[in-house]
GUMARRO-746219 format. One record per residue (C-alpha): residue in three letters; x, y, z. Coordinates in pm, whole numbers, plus 50000, padded with zeros to 5 digits. Each point is the difference from the previous one (the first is absolute). Layout:
<sites>
  residuo     xx     yy     zz
      ala      X      Y      Z
...
</sites>
This chain:
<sites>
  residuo     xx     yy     zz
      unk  04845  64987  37539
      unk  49947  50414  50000
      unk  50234  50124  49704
      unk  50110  50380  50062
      unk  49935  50170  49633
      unk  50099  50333  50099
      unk  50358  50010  49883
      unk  49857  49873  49654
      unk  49712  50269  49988
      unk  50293  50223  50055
      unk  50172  49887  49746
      unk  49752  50032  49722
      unk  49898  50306  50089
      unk  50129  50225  49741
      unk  49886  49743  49766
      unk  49644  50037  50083
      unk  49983  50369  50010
      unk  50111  50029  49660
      unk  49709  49758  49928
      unk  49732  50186  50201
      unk  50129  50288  49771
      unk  49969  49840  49714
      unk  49676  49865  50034
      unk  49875  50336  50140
      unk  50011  50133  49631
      unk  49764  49852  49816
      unk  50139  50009  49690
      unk  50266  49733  50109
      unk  49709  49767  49956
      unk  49884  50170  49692
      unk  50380  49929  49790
      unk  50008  49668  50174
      unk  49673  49905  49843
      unk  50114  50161  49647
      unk  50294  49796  49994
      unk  49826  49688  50091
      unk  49749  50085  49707
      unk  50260  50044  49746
      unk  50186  49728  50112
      unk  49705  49754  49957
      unk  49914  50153  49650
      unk  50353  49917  49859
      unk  49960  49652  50187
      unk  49704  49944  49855
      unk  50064  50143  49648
      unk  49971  49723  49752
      unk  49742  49836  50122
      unk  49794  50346  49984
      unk  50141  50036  49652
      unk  49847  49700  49908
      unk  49655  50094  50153
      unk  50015  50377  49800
      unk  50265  50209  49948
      unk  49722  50272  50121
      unk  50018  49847  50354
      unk  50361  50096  50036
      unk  49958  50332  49903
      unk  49703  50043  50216
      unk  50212  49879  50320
      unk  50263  50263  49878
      unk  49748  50305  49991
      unk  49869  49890  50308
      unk  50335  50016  50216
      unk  50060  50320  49792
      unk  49724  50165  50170
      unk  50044  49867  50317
      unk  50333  50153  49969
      unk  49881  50308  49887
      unk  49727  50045  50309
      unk  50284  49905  50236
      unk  50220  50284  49861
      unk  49720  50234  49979
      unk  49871  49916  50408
      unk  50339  49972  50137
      unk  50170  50250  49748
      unk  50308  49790  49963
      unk  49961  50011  49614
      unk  50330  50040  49791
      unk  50118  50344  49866
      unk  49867  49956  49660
      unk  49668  49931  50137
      unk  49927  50312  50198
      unk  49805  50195  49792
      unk  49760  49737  49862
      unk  49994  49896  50415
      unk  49938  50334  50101
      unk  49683  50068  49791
      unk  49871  49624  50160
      unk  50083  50046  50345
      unk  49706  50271  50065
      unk  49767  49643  49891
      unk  50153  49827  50258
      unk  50013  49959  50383
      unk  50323  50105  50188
      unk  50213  49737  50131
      unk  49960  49967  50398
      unk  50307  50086  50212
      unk  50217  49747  50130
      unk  49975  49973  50363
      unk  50322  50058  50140
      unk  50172  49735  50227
      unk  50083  50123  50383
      unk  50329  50001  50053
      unk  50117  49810  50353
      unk  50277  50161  50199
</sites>
């Protein structure tokens, strides 16, 4: 039993370039992981409110700065942010550059 996957590999494709893109920027990863953190926090929330109220706000200021040093590597930050990002990015390393996907055909 030899299955022939090449009309699905052709299929998805365009699916999985836009993933190799995606995943090429590292910051993908970076937002993902934000989200996830915030996510758990509010998921989480009373039963760290019942530990100390402290613990909360030390999860906030945590995913505030990891925020902040994503904006300031990547420079992504919003337009408010720019000046207060601008005297912190010379602190920081530059964000790599994406490798670019070859294009077939």
């Amino acid at each position: 039993m030899n299955i022939d996957w090449t009309p699905f590999l052709k299929a998805i494709e365009p699916i999985t370039k836009q993933i190799k893109v995606l995943f090429a920027e590292h910051h993908f990863l970076t937002i993902i992981c934000g989200f996830l953190a915030v996510m758990m926090t509010i998921s989480f929330y009373k039963f760290l409110r019942s530990i100390s109220p402290a613990l909360v706000v030390l999860i906030f200021l945590m995913i505030l700065v990891l925020l902040v040093m994503h904006w300031t590597i990547t420079r992504t930050e919003p337009e408010f942010m720019k000046p207060a990002i601008d005297w912190l990015a010379p602190f920081f390393p530059t964000a790599p550059v994406p490798v670019a996907v070859p294009k077939k055909g």
